[in-house]
NUMI-703915 format. One record per residue: residue number from 1; residue in three letters; x, y, z of N, C-alpha, C in turn. Coordinates in steps of 0.1 Angstrom, whole numbers, plus 5000, padded with zeros to 4 digits. Example, Ala and Ser with C-alpha at 12.3 -4.5 7.8 and 13.67 -1.06 7.14 Angstrom:
residues 2
+-----+-----+------+------+------+------+------+------+------+------+------+
:   n : res :  nxx :  nyy :  nzz : caxx : cayy : cazz :  cxx :  cyy :  czz :
+-----+-----+------+------+------+------+------+------+------+------+------+
:   1 : ala : 5132 : 4943 : 5078 : 5123 : 4955 : 5078 : 5132 : 4967 : 5078 :
:   2 : ser : 5128 : 4978 : 5071 : 5137 : 4989 : 5071 : 5129 : 5000 : 5079 :
+-----+-----+------+------+------+------+------+------+------+------+------+
//
This chain:
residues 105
+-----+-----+------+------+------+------+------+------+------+------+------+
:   n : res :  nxx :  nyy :  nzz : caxx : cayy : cazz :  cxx :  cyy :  czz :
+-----+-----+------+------+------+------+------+------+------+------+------+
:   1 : unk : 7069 : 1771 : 9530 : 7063 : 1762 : 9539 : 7056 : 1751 : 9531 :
:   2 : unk : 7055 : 1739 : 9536 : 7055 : 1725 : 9526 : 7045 : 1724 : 9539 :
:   3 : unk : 7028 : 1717 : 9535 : 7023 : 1713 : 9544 : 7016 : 1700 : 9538 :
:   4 : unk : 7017 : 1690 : 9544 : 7018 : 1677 : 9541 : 7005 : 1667 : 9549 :
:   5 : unk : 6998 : 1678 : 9557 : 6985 : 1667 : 9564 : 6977 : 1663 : 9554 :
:   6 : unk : 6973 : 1649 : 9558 : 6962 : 1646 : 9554 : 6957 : 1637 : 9560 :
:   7 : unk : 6942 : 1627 : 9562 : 6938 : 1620 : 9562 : 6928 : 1619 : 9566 :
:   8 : unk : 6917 : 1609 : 9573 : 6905 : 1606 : 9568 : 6900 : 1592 : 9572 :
:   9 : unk : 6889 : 1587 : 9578 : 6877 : 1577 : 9573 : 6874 : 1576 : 9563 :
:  10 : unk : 6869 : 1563 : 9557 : 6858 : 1558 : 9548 : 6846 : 1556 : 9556 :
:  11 : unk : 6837 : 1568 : 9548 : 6820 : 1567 : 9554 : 6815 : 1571 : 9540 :
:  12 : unk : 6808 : 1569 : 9536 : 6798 : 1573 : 9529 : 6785 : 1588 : 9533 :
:  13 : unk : 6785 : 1596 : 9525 : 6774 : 1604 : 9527 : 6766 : 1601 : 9539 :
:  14 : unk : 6756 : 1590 : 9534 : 6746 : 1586 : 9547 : 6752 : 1584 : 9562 :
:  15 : unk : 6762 : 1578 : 9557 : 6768 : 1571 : 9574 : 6777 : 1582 : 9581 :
:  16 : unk : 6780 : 1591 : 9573 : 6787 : 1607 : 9577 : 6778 : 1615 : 9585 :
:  17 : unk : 6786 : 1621 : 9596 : 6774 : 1635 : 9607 : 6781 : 1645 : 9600 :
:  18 : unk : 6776 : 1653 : 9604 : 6783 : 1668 : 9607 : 6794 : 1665 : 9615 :
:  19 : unk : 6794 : 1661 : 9623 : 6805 : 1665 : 9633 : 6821 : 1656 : 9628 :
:  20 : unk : 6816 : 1641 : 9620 : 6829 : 1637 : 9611 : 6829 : 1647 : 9597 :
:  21 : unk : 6826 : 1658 : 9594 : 6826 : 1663 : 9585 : 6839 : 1672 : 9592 :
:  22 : unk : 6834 : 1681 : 9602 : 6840 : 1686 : 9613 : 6853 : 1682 : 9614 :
:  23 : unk : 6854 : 1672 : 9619 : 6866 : 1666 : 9624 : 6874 : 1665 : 9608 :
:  24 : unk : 6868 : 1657 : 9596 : 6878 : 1661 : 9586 : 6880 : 1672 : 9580 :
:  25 : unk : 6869 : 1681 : 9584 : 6878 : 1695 : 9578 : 6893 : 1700 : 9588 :
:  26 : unk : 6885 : 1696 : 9602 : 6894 : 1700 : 9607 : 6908 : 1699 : 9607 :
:  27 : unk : 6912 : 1685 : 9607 : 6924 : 1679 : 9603 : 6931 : 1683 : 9585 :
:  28 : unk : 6919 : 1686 : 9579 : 6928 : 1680 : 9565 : 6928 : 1697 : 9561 :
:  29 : unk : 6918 : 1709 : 9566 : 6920 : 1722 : 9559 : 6924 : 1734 : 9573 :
:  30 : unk : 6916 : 1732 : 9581 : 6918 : 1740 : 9592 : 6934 : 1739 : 9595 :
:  31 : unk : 6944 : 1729 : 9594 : 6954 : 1730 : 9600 : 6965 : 1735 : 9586 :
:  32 : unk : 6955 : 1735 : 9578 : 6971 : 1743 : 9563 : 6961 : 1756 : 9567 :
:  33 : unk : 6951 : 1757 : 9568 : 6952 : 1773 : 9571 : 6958 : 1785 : 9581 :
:  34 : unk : 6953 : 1775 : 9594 : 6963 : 1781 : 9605 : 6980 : 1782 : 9603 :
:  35 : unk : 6986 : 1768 : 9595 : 6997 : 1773 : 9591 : 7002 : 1782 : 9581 :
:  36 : unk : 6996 : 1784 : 9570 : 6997 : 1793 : 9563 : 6995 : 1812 : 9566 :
:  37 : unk : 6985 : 1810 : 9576 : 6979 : 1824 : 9582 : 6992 : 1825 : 9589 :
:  38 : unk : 6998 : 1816 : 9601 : 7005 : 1820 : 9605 : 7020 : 1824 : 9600 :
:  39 : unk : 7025 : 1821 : 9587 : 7034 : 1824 : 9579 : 7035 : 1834 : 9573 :
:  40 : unk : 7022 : 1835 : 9564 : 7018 : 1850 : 9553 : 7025 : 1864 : 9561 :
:  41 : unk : 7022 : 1868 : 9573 : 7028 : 1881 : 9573 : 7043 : 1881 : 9576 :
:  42 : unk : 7050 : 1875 : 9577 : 7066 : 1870 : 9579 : 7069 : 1874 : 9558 :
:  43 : unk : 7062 : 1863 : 9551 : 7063 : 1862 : 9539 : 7062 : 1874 : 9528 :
:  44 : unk : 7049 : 1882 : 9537 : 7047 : 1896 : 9533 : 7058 : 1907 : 9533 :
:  45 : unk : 7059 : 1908 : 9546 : 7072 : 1914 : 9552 : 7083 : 1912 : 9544 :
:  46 : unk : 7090 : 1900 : 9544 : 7098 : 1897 : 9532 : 7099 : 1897 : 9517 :
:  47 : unk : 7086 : 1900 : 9513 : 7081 : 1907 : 9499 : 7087 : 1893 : 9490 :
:  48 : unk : 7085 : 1877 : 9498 : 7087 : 1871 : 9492 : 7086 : 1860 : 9499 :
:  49 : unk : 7079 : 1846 : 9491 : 7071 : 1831 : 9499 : 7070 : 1825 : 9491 :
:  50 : unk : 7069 : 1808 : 9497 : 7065 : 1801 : 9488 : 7056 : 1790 : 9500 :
:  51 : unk : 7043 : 1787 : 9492 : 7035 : 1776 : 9500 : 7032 : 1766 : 9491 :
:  52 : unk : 7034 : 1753 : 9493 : 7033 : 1744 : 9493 : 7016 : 1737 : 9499 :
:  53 : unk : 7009 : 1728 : 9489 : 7002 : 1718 : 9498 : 7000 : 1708 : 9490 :
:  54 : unk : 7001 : 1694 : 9499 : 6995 : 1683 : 9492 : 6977 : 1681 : 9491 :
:  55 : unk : 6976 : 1683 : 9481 : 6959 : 1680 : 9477 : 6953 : 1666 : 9474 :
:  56 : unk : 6947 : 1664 : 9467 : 6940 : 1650 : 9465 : 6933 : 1648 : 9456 :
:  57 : unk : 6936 : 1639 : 9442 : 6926 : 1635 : 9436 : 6913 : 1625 : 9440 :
:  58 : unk : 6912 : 1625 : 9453 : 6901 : 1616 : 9451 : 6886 : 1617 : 9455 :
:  59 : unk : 6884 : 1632 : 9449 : 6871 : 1640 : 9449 : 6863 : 1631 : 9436 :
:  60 : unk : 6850 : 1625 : 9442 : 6839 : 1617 : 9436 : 6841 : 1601 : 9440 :
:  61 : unk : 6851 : 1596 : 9446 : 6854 : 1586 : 9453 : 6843 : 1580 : 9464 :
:  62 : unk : 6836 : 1568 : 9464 : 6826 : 1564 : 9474 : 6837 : 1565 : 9485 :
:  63 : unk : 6827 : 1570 : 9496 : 6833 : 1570 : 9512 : 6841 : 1582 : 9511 :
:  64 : unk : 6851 : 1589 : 9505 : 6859 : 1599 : 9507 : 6853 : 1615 : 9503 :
:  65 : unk : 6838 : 1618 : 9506 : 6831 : 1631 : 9499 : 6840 : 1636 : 9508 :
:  66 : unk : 6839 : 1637 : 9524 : 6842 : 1649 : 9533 : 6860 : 1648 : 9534 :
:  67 : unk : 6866 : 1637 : 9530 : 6879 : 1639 : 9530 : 6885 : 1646 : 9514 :
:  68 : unk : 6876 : 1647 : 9506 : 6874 : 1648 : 9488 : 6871 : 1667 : 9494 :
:  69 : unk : 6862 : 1670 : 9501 : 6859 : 1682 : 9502 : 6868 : 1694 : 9508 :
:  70 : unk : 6873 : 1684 : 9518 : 6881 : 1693 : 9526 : 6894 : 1693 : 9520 :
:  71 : unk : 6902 : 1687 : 9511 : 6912 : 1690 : 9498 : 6907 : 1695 : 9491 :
:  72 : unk : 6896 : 1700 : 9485 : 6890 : 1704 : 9474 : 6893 : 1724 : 9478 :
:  73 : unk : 6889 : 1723 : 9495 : 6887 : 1734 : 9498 : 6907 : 1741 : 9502 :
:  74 : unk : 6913 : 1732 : 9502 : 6924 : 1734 : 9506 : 6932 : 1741 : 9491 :
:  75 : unk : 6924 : 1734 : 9478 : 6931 : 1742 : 9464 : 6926 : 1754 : 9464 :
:  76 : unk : 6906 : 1757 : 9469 : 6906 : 1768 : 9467 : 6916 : 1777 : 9471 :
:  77 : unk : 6917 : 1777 : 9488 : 6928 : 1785 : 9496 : 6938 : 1791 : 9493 :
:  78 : unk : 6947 : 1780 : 9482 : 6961 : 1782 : 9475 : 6958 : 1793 : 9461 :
:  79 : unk : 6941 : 1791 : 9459 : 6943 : 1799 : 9446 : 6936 : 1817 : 9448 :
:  80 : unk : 6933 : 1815 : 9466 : 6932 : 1825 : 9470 : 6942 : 1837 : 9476 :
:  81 : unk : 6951 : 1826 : 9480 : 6967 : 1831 : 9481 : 6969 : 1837 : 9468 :
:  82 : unk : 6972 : 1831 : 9461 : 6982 : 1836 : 9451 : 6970 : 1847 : 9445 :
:  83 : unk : 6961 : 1849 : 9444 : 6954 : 1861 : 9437 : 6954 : 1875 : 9447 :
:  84 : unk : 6957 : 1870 : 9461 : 6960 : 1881 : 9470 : 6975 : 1885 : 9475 :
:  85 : unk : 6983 : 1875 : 9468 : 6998 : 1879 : 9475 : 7006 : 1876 : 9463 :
:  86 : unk : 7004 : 1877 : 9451 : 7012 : 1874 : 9438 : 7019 : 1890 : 9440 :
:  87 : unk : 7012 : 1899 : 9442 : 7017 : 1915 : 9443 : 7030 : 1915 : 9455 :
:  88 : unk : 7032 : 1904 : 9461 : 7040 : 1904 : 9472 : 7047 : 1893 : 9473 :
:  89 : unk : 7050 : 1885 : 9455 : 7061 : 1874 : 9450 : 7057 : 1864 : 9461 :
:  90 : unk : 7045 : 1862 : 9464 : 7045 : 1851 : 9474 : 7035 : 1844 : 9460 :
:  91 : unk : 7042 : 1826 : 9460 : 7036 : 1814 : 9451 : 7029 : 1804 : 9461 :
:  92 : unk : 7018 : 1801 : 9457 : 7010 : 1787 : 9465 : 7003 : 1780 : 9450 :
:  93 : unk : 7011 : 1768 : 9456 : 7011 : 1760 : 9450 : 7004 : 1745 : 9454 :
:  94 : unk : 6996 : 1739 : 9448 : 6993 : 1723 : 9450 : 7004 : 1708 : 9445 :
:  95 : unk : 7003 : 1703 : 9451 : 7007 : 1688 : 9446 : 6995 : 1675 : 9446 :
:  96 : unk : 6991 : 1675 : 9438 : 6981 : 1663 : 9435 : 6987 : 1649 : 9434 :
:  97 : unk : 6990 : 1640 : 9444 : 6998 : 1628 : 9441 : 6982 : 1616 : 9437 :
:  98 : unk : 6990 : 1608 : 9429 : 6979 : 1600 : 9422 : 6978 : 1587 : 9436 :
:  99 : unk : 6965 : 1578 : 9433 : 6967 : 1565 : 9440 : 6971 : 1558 : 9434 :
: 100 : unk : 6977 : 1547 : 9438 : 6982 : 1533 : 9435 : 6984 : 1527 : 9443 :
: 101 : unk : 6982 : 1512 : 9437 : 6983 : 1504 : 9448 : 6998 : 1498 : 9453 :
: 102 : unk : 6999 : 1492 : 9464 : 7011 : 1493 : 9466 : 7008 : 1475 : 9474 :
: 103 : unk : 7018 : 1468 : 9471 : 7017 : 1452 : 9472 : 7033 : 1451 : 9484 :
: 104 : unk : 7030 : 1450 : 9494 : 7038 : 1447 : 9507 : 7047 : 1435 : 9503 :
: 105 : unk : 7056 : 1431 : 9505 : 7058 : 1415 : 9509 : 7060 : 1411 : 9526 :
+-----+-----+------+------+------+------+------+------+------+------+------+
//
């Protein structure tokens, strides 16, 4: 399973609630969890998986803490996978894609 969400506001710390914290965890970790929870015992069962997620370098970035946090929390997850289901050939893996700028015409 390849999970590919992401995204996010620019707020800053101060200008951030709880509840936009919320809403980005929601979107950027809540939904690779649910899909991974919902895959693992199919993967178990088959005594063999592979998970996939796109992560994010842009942890320390002004404006992106809670979109920085909630990828941050999404590597832990993967490295919590694999320390609980390596015994059951299941791999989780990250992808960290870099920024760059990209010039339209």
């Amino acid at each position: 399973m390849v999970s590919t969400v992401g995204g996010g506001e620019y707020k800053s710390i101060l200008e951030s609630t709880p509840d936009f914290w919320k809403k980005e965890f929601k979107l950027n970790f809540e939904s690779v969890f649910n899909c991974f929870h919902a895959v693992l015992p199919s993967m178990v069962k088959q005594n063999h998986g592979r998970l996939l997620c796109f992560l994010s370098t842009t942890g320390g970035l002004p404006g992106l803490s809670a979109y920085g946090a909630s990828k941050a929390a999404c590597k832990s997850l993967l490295e919590s996978i694999t320390a609980e289901h390596a015994k059951d050939h299941i791999t989780a893996n990250g992808i960290f894609p870099a920024l760059f700028p990209l010039h339209f015409l």
